[in-house]
C-alpha positions in Angstrom: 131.6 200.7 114.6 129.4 197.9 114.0 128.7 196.0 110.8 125.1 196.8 110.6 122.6 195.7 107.8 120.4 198.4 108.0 119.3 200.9 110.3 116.4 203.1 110.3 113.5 205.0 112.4 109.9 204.0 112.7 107.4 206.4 114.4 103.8 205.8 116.2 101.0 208.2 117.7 99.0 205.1 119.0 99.1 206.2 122.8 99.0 210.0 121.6 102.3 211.8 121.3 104.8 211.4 118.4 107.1 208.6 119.7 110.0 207.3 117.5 112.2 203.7 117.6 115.6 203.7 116.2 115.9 200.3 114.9 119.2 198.5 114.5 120.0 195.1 112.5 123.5 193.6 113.3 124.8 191.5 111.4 126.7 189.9 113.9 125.0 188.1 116.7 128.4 188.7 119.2 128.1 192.4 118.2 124.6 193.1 119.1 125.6 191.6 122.2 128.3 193.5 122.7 126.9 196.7 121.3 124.1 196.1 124.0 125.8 195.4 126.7 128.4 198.1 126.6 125.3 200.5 125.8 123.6 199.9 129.4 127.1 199.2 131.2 126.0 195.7 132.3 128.2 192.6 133.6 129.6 190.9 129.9 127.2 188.3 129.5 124.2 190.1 130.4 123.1 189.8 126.8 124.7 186.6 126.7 121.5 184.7 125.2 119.9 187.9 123.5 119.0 187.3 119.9 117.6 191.1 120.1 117.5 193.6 123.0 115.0 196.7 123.1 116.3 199.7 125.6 112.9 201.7 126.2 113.1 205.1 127.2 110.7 206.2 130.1 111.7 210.0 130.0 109.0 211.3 127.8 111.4 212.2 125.1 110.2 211.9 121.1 112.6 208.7 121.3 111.5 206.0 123.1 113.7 203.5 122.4 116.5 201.5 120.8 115.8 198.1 118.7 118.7 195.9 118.3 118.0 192.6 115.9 120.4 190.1 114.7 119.5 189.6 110.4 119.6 185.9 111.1 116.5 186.0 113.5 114.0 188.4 111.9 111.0 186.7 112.4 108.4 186.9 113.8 108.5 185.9 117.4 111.9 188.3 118.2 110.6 191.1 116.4 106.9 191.7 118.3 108.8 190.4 121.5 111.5 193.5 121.5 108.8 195.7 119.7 106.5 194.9 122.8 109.1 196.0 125.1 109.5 199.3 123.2 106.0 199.4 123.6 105.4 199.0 127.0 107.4 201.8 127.8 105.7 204.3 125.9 102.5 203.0 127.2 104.0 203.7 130.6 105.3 207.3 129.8 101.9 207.7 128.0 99.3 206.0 129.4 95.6 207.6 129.8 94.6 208.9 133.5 90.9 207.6 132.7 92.2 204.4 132.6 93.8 203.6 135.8 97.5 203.7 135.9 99.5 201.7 133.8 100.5 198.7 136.0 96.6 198.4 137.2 95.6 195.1 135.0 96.4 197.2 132.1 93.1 198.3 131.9 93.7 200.4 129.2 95.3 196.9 126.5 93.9 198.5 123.5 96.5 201.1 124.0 99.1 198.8 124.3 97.6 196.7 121.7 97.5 199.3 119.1 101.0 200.3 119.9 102.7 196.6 119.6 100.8 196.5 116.0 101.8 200.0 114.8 105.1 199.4 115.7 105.4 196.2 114.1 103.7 196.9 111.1 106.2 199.7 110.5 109.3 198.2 111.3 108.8 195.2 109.4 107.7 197.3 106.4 110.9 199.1 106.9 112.7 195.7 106.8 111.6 194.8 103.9 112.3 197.7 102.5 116.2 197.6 103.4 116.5 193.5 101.8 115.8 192.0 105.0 113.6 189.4 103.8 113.7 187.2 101.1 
């Protein structure tokens, strides 16, 4: 088992249904890696460069994806850019008919927009809350 700072779970109803991310902080770079990698059976250095990896889930289930972060690179930049990608695929699984589909110059953004913020908002509340910043 990994040596993991904190975990928790953060939960959204920006795009409409209850969607939950299962966060992860490592406190190991080579683990998160390795943790990732083995998690989505891919060649070993798929991750190799990975200073956090998101696997969204487009099945429509109430979890809709896996955060991993490394505790040394909690700022800003890697946490909305794996957050995004945890958004983007509820936004596909949930995305509004009225709006066009969801690849169509994602005319439905606010969607997206609000879900990228929600998500952040939480999980960086919840890393505060587990020590993760100063």
């Amino acid at each position: 088992m990994a040596d993991l700072a904190c975990q928790f779970r953060v939960s959204t109803r920006a795009a409409g249904p209850l969607r939950r991310v299962a966060v992860q902080v490592y406190e190991d770079l080579a683990e998160l890696r390795v943790a990732a990698t083995r998690y989505v059976g891919a060649e070993p250095l798929h991750f190799a460069e990975a200073l956090g990896v998101c696997h969204a889930y487009t099945g429509g289930g109430t979890t809709a994806a896996l955060i991993r972060l490394w505790r040394q690179r909690l700022g800003t930049s890697v946490v909305v850019h794996e957050v995004t990608h945890a958004a983007m695929g509820i936004y596909r699984t949930d995305w509004q008919p009225d709006h066009g589909g969801p690849n169509d110059d994602l005319d439905n953004e606010e969607v997206l927009a609000y879900l990228v913020g929600n998500l952040t908002s939480r999980i960086v509340d919840r890393l505060h809350h587990h020590g993760m910043y100063p």
